[in-house]
Each structure stands twice: as C-alpha cells, then as structure tokens.
Backbone as CSV, one residue per row, in Angstrom:
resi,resn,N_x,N_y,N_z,CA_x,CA_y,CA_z,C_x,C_y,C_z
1,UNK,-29.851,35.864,-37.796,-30.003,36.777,-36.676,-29.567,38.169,-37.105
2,UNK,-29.722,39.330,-36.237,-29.905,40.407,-36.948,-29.281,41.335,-35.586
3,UNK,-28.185,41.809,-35.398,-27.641,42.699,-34.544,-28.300,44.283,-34.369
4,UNK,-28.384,44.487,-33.323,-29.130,46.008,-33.526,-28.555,46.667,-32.371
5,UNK,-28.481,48.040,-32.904,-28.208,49.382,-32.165,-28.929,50.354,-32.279
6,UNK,-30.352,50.801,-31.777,-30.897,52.095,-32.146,-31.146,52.172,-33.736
7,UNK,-31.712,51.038,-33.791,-32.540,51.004,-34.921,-34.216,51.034,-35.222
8,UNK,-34.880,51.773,-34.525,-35.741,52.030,-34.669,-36.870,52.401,-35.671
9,UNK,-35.997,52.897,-36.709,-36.493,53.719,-37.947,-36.271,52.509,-39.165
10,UNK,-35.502,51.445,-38.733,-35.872,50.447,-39.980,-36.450,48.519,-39.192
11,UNK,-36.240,48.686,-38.324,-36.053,47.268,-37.639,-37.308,46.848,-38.200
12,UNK,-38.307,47.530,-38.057,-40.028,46.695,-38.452,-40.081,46.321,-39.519
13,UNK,-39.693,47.164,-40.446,-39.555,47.008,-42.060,-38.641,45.783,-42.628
14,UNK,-37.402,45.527,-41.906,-36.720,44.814,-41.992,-37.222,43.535,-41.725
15,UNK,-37.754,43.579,-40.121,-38.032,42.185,-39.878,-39.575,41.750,-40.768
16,UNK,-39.804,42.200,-40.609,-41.352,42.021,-41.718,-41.253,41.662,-43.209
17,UNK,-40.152,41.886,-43.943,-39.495,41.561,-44.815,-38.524,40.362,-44.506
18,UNK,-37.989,39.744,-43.698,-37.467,38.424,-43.486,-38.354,37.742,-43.280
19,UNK,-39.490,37.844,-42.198,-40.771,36.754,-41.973,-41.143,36.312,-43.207
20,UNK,-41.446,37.235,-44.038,-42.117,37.621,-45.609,-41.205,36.595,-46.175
21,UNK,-39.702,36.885,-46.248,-38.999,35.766,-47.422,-38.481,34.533,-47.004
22,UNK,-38.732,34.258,-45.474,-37.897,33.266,-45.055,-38.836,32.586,-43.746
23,UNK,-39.519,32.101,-44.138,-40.794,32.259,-42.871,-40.168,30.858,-42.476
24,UNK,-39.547,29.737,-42.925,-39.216,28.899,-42.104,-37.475,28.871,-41.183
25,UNK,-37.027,30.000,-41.509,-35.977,30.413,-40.795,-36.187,31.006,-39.440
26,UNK,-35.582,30.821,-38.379,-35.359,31.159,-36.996,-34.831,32.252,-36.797
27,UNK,-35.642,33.341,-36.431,-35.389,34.417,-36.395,-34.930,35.509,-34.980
28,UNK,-33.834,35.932,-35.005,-33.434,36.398,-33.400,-33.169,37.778,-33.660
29,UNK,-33.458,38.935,-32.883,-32.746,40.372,-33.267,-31.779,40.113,-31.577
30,UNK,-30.834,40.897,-31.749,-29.817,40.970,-30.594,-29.236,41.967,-30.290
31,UNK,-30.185,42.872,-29.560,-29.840,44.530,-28.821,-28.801,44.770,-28.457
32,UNK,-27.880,45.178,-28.447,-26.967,46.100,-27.742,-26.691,46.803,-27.223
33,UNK,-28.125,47.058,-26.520,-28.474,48.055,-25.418,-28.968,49.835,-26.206
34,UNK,-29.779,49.210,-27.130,-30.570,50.488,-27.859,-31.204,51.138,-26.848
35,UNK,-31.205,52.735,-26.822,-31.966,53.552,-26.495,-33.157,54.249,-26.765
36,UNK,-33.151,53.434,-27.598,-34.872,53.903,-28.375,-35.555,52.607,-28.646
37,UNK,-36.718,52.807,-29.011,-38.002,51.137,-29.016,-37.304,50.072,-29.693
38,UNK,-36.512,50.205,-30.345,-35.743,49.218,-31.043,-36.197,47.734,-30.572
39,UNK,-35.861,47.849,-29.336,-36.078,45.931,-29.148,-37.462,45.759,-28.934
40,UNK,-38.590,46.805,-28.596,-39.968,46.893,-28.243,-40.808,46.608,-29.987
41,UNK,-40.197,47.150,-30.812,-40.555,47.324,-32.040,-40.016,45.686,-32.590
42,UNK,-39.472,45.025,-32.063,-38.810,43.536,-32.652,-39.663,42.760,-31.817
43,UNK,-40.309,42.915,-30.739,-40.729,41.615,-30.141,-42.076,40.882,-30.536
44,UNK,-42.762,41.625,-31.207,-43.444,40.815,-32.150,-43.528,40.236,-33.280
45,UNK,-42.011,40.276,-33.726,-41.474,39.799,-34.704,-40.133,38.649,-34.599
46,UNK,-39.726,38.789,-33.512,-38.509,38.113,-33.305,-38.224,37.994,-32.210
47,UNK,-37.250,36.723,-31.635,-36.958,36.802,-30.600,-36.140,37.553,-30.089
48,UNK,-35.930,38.275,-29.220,-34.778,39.453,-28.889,-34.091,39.074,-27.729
49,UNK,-32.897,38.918,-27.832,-32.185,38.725,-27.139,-30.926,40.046,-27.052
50,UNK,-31.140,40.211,-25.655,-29.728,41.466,-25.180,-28.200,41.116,-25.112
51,UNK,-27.785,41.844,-25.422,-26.507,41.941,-25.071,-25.266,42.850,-25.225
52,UNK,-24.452,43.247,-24.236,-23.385,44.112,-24.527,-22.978,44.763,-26.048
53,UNK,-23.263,46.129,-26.193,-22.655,46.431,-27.804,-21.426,45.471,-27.885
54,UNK,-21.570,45.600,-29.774,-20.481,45.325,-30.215,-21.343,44.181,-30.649
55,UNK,-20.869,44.285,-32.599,-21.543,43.339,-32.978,-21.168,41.802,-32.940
56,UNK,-19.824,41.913,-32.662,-19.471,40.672,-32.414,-19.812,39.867,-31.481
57,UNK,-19.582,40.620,-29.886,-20.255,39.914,-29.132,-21.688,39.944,-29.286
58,UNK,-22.740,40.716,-29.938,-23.784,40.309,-29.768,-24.352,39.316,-30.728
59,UNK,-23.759,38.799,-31.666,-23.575,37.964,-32.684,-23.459,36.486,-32.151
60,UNK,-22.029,36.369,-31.243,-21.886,35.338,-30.689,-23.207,35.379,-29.304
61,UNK,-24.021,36.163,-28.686,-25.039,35.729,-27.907,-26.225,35.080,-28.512
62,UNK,-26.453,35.663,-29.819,-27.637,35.200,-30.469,-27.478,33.912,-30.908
63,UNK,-26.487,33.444,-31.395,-25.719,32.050,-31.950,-25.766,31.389,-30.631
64,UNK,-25.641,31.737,-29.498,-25.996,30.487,-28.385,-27.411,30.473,-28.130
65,UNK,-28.064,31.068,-28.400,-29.654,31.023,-28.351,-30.411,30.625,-29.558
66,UNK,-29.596,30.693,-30.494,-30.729,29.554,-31.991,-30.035,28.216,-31.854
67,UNK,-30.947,27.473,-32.803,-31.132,26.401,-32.348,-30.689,25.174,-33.818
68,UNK,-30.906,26.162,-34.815,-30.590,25.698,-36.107,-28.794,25.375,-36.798
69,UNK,-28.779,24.334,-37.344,-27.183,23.868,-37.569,-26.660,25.405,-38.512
70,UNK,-27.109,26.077,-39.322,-26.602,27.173,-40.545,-26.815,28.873,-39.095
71,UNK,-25.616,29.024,-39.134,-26.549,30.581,-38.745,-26.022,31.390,-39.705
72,UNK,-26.872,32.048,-39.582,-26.848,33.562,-40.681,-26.978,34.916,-39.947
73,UNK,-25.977,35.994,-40.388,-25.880,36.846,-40.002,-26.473,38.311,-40.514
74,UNK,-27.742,38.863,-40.254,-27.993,40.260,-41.482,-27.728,41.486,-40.754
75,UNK,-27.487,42.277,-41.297,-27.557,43.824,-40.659,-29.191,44.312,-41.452
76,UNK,-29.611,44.857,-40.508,-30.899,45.704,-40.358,-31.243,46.674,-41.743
77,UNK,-30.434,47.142,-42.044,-30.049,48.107,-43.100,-29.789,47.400,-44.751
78,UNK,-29.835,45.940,-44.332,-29.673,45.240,-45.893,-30.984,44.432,-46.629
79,UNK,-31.117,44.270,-47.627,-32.396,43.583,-47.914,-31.736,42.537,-48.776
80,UNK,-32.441,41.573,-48.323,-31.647,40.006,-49.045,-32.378,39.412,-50.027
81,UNK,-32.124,39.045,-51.367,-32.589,38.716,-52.145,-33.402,37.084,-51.462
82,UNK,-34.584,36.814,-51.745,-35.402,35.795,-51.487,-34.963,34.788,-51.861
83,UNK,-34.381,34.149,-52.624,-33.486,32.947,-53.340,-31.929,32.737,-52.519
84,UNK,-31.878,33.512,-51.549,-30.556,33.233,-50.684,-30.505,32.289,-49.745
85,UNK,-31.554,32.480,-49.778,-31.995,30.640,-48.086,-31.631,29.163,-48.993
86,UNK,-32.172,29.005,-50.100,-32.250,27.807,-50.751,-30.489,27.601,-51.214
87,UNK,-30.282,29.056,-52.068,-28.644,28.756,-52.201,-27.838,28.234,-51.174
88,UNK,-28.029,28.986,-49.920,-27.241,28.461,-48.776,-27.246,26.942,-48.767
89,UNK,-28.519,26.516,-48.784,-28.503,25.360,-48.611,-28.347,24.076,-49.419
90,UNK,-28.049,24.711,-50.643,-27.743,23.624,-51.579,-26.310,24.081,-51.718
91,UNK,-25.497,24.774,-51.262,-24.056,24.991,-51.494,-23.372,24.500,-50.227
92,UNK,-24.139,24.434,-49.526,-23.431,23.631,-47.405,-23.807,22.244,-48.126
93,UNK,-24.407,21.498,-49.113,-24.341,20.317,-49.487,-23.276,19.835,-49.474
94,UNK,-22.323,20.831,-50.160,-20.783,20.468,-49.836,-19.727,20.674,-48.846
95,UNK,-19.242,19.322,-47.949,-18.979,19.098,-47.095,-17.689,20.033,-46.681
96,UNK,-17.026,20.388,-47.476,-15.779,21.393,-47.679,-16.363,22.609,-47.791
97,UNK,-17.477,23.223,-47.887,-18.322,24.684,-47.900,-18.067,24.370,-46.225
98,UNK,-17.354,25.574,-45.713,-17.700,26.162,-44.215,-18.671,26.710,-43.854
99,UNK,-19.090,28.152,-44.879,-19.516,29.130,-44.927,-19.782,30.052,-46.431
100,UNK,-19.813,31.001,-45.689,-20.148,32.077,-46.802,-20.715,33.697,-47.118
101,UNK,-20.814,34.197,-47.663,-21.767,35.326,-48.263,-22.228,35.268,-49.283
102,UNK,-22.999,36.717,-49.980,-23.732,36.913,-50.943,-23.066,37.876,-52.134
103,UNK,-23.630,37.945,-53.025,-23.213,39.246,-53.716,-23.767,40.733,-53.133
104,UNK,-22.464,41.298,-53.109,-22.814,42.776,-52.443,-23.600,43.601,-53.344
105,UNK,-24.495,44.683,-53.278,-25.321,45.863,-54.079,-25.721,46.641,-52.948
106,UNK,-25.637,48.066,-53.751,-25.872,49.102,-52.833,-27.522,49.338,-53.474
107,UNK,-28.482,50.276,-52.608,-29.443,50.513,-52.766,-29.571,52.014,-53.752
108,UNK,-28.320,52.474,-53.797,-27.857,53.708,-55.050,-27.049,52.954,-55.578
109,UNK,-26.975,53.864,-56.896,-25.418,53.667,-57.899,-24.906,55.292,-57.799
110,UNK,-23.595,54.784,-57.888,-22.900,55.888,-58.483,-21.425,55.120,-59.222
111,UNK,-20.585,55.999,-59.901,-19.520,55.374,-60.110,-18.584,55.225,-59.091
112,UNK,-18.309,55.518,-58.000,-18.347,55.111,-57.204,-18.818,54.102,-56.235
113,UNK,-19.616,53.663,-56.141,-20.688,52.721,-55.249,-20.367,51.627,-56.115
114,UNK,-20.186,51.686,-57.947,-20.112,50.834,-58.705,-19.110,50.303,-58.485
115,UNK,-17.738,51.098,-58.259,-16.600,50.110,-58.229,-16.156,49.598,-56.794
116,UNK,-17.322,50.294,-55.776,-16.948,49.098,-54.459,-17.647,48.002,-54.633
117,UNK,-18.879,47.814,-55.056,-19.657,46.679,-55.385,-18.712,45.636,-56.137
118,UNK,-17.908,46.036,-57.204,-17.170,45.521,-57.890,-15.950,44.597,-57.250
119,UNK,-15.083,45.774,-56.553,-13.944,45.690,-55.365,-14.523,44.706,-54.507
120,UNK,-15.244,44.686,-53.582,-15.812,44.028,-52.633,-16.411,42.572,-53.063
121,UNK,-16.843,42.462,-53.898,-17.047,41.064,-54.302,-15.835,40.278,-54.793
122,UNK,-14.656,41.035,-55.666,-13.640,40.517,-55.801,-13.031,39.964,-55.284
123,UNK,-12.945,40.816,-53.685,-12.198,40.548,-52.815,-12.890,39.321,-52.337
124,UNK,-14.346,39.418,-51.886,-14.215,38.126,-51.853,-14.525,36.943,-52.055
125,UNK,-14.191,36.457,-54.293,-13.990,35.717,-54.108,-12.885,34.998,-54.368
126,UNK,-11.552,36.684,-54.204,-10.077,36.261,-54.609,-9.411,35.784,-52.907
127,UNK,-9.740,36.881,-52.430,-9.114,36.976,-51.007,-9.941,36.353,-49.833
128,UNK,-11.943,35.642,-50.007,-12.277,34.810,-48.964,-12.135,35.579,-47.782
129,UNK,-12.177,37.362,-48.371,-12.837,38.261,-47.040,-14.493,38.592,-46.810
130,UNK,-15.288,37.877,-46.222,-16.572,38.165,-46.136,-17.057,39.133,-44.872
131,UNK,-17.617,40.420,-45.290,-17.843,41.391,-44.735,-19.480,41.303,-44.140
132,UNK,-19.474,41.763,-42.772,-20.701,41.572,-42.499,-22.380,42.133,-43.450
133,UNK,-21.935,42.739,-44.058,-23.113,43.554,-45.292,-23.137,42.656,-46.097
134,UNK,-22.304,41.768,-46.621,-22.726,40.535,-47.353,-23.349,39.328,-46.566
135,UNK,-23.868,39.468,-45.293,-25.089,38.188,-44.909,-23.787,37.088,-44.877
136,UNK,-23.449,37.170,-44.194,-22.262,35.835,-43.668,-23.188,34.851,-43.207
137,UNK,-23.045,33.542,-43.426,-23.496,32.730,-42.911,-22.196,31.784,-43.037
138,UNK,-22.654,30.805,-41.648,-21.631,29.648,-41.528,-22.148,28.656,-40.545
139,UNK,-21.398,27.037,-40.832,-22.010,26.350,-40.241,-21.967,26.150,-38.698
140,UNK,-22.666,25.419,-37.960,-22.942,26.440,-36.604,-21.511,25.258,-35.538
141,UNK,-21.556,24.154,-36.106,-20.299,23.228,-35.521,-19.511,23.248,-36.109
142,UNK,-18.511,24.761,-36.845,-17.606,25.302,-37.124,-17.574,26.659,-37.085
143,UNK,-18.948,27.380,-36.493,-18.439,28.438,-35.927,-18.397,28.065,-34.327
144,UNK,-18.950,27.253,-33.330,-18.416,26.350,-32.377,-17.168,26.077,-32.170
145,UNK,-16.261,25.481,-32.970,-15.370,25.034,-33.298,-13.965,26.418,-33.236
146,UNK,-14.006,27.249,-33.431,-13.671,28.240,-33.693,-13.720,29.126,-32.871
147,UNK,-14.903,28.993,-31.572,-14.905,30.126,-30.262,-16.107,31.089,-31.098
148,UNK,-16.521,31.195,-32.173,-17.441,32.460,-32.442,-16.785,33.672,-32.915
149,UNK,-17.429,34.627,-33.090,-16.544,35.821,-33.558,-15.569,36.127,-32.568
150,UNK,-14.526,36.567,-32.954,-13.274,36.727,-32.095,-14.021,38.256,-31.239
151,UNK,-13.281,38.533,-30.020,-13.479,39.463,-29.182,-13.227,40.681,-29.651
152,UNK,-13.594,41.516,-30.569,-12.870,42.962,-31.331,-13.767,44.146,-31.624
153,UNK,-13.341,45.122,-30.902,-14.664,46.312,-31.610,-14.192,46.282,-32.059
154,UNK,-13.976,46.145,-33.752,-14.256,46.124,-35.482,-13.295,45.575,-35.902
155,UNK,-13.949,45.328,-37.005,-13.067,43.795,-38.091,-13.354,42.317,-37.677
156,UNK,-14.121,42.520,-36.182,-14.391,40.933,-36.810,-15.409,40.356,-37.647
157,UNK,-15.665,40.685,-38.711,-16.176,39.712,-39.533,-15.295,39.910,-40.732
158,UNK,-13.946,40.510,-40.594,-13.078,40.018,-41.622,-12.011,39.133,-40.622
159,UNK,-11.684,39.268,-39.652,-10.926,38.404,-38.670,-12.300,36.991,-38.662
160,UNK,-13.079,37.138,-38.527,-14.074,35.670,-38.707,-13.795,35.046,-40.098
161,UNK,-13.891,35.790,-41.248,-13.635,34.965,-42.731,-12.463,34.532,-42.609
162,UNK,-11.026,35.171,-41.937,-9.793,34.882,-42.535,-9.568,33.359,-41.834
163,UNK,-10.538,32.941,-40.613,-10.169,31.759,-39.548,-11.342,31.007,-40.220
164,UNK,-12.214,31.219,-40.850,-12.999,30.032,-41.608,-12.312,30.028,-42.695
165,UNK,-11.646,30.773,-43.576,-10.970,30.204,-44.508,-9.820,29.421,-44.391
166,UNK,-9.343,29.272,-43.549,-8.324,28.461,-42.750,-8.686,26.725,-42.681
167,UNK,-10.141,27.078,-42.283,-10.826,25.972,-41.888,-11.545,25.539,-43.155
168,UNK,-11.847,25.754,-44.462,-12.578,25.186,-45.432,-12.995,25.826,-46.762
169,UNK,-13.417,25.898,-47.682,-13.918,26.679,-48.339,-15.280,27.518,-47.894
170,UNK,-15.122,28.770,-48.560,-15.888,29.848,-48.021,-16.560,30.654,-49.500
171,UNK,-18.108,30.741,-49.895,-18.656,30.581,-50.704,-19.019,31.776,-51.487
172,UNK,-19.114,32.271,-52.233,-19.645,33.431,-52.726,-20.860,33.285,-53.825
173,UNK,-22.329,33.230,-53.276,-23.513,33.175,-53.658,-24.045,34.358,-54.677
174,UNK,-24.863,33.863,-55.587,-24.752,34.930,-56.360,-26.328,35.669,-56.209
175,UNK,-26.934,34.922,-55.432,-27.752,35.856,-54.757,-27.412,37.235,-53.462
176,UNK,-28.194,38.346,-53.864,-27.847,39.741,-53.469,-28.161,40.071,-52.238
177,UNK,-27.314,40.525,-51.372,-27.549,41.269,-50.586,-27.278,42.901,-50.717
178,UNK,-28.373,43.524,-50.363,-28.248,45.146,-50.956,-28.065,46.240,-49.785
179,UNK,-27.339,46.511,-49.331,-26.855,47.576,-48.718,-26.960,48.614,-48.706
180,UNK,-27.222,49.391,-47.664,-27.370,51.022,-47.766,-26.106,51.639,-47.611
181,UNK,-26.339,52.207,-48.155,-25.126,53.147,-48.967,-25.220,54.402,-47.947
182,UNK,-25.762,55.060,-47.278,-25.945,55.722,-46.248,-24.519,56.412,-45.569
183,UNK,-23.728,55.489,-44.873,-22.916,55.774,-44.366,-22.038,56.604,-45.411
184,UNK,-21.913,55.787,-46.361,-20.957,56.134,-47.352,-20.978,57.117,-47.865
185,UNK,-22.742,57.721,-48.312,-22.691,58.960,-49.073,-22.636,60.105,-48.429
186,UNK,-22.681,59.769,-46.709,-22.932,61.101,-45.963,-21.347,61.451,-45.570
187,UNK,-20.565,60.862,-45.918,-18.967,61.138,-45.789,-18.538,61.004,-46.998
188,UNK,-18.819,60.701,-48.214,-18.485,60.837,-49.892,-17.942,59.896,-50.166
189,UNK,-18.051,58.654,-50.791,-18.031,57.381,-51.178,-16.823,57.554,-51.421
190,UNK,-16.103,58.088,-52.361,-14.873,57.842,-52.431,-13.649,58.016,-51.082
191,UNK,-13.771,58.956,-50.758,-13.066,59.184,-48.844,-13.241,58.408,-48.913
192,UNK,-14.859,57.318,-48.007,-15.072,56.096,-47.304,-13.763,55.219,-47.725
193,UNK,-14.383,55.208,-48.716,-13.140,54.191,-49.759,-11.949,54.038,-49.288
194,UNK,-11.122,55.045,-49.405,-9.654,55.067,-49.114,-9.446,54.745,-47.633
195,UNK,-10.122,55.584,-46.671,-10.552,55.825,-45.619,-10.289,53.974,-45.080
196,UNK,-11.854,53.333,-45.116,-11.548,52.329,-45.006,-10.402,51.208,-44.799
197,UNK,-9.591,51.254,-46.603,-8.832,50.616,-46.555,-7.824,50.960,-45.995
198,UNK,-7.213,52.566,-45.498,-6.560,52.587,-44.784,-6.575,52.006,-42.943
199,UNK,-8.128,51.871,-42.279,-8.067,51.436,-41.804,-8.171,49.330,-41.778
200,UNK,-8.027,48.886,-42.374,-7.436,47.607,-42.926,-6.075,47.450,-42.574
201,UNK,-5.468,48.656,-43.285,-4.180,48.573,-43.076,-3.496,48.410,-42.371
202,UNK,-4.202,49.336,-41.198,-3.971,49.659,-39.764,-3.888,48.754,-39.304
203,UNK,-5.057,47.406,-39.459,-5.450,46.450,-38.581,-4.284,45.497,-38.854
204,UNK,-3.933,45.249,-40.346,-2.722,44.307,-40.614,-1.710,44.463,-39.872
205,UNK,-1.370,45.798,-39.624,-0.017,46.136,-39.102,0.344,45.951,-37.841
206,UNK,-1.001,45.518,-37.294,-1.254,45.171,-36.003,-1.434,46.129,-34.875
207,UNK,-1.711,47.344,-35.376,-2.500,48.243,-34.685,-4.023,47.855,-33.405
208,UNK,-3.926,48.712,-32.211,-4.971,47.421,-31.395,-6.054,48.115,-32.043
209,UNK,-7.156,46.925,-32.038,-8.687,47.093,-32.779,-9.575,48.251,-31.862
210,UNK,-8.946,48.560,-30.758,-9.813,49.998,-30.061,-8.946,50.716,-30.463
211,UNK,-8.187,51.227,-30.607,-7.674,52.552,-30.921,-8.206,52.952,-33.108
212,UNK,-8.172,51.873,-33.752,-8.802,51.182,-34.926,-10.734,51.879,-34.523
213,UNK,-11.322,51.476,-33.931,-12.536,51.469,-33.742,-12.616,52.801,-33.280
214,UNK,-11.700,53.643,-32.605,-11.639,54.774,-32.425,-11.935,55.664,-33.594
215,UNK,-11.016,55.595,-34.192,-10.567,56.126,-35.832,-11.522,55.970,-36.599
216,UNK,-11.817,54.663,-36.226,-13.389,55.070,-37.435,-14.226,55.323,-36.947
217,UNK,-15.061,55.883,-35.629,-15.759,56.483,-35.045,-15.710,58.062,-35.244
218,UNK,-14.457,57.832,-35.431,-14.647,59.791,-35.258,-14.313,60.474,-36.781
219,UNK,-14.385,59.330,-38.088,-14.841,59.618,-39.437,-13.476,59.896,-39.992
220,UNK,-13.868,60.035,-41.431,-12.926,60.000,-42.586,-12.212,61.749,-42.477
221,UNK,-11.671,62.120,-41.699,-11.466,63.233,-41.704,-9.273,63.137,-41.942
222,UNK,-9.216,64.141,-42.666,-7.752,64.273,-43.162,-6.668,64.508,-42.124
223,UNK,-7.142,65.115,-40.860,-6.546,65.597,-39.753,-7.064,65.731,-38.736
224,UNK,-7.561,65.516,-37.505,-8.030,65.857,-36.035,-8.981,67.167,-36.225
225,UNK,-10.208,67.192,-36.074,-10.081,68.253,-36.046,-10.207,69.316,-34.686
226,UNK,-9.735,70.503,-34.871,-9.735,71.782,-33.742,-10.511,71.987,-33.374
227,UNK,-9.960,71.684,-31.663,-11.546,72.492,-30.721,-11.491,73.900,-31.067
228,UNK,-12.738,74.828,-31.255,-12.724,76.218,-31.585,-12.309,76.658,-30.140
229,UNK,-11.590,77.771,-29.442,-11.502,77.919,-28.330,-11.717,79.592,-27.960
230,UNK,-12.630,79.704,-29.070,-12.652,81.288,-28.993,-14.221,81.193,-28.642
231,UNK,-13.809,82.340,-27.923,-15.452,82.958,-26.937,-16.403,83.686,-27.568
C-alpha cells in the first residue's frame, strides 16, 4: 500500500510502475486528504482508500482494507527493485522472520547521500531500525497483534521496527529500494543528516512526537527564524 499526500506529480508514474512489477500484489493508495487530483489520478490504478493525515494512521486504514497475509508499505517517491516481492517471500518462509525492509539507494550520489545509504542500512541491520523509505513490510497477524502503527505524527515506522523487533527477527533484503533524495538536497544532505539525528534524539529522550513533528516541519534551520517587522 502506498500513503499519499498531494502527490500528484508522481502517483501515476509510481503506480504504473508497481502494476508493471508486481501485478499479482494487492494494491491500495491511502489519501490523507490531498488537495490536488492525487486520489482522482490513483483510481484507475488502485484502490483508494481515505483517511486522516498522518502516515501512520493512514497506513493502519489501508491494512484493514487488504486482504493479503504480507503487507507492504511504499512511499510514492521510491522505486522498488522488481526481485523484492519474491525475496519477501522466500525470507517470511522463516517462521521467526516478522518482517522487514530493503536495501536503501538514493536516486543521486553524492558523498554525502553515499554515507547515509551506508549509515542507514547499517543501522538496520545492526540496530533492526526499519525506516519507512526502505518498503517495510510485515506479517499482517503480527502487525494485528501489535495494534498497527502506533498513534504518532513521526517516527512511527522506527517506533513500529523497535516493537517488531521485540517480537521476532526483522530482515534486511538485499533487494533496493531507491529513494528520492529531494528532501535532502533542497536543505543540504549533510544538515538533513545531523538535523535528523538530532531529532531521534529528541524522540529517545522522550520529547512528545508533536512538538518533534513540529521541528521537523519547520526544517533544519540553526535557530528560529525572525519575523521581519519592518515596514
């Protein structure tokens, strides 16, 4: 399933490219109340189902509306290597596999981009943090089991890995999921970087996840910045 917000400018491309690599997979997009054709542009491609932003909850709506034991999770913005359906399914062979992701790649390089690709896969397959850009998938009577993604504007799909890893082994496929780098380069990959993990930090320390979701809404910036108040 495939979460969307005002995605208009890639959703067709995207879904037309999953039909294309995965034509016997069950396919759902799950609005969040886009303001542009977004869900008009999916309905001949997928089933669309609405629901309240926030990818979590709209994650957990689409997961009560498929029908299949594996769900899988993509963002709009990633392109999944074609050999990722079959891995899934010969690695859930094993009864102790919960879940999982893919190998992360950005759609640029830089040296930068290189060593989050690097970082980010490490992590998880030292630390069993699976980030939603790596195509999480997990099995569907243990994400059941579990309540679904926890209730959080942001981090839950690292608050989702840390409670399936709890619950079983959690997989790291070496088929690619490729990511746009987008966000990252329009605020300078390295900021993101730090940026990021400082908000991680935040979240450990137990900082609440809206004031968190705040912070990273309003960008990697060093200090607040000043309303101009001159006329």
């Amino acid at each position: 399933m495939v979460p969307v917000l005002n995605e208009e400018a890639t959703i067709r491309t995207a879904l037309s490219r999953i039909r294309r690599d995965f034509p016997d997979c069950e396919l759902l997009v799950v609005d969040g109340g886009s303001s542009d054709t977004t869900a008009e542009l999916a309905a001949p491609l997928a089933t669309v189902v609405h629901a309240p932003p926030g990818r979590g909850t709209q994650m957990n709506a689409g997961a009560r509306r498929c029908t299949g034991d594996i769900l899988w999770f993509l963002h709009a913005d990633t392109e999944i290597d074609p050999t990722a359906a079959d891995q899934i399914r010969t690695v859930l062979a094993d009864p102790r596999v919960v879940g999982g992701g893919l190998t992360l790649r950005f759609d640029r390089r830089s040296p930068a981009l290189n060593y989050l690709v690097h970082a980010s896969n490490a992590r998880a397959r030292r630390l069993h943090h699976i980030y939603g850009d790596q195509a999480m998938f997990v099995r569907r009577d243990v994400f059941e089991e579990l309540g679904g993604f926890p209730g959080l504007p942001i981090m839950e799909d690292l608050e989702m890995s840390r409670r399936l890893h709890r619950r079983g082994r959690l997989a790291l496929l070496p088929a690619t999921s490729t990511a746009s780098a987008r966000r990252l380069t329009a605020h300078g990959v390295w900021r993101m970087i730090v940026f990021m993990q400082y908000l991680k930090l935040l979240y450990f320390a137990g900082v609440s996840p809206e004031r968190i979701r705040r912070r990273y809404a309003a960008g990697p910036h060093l200090r607040p910045r000043r309303r101009n108040t001159r006329k």
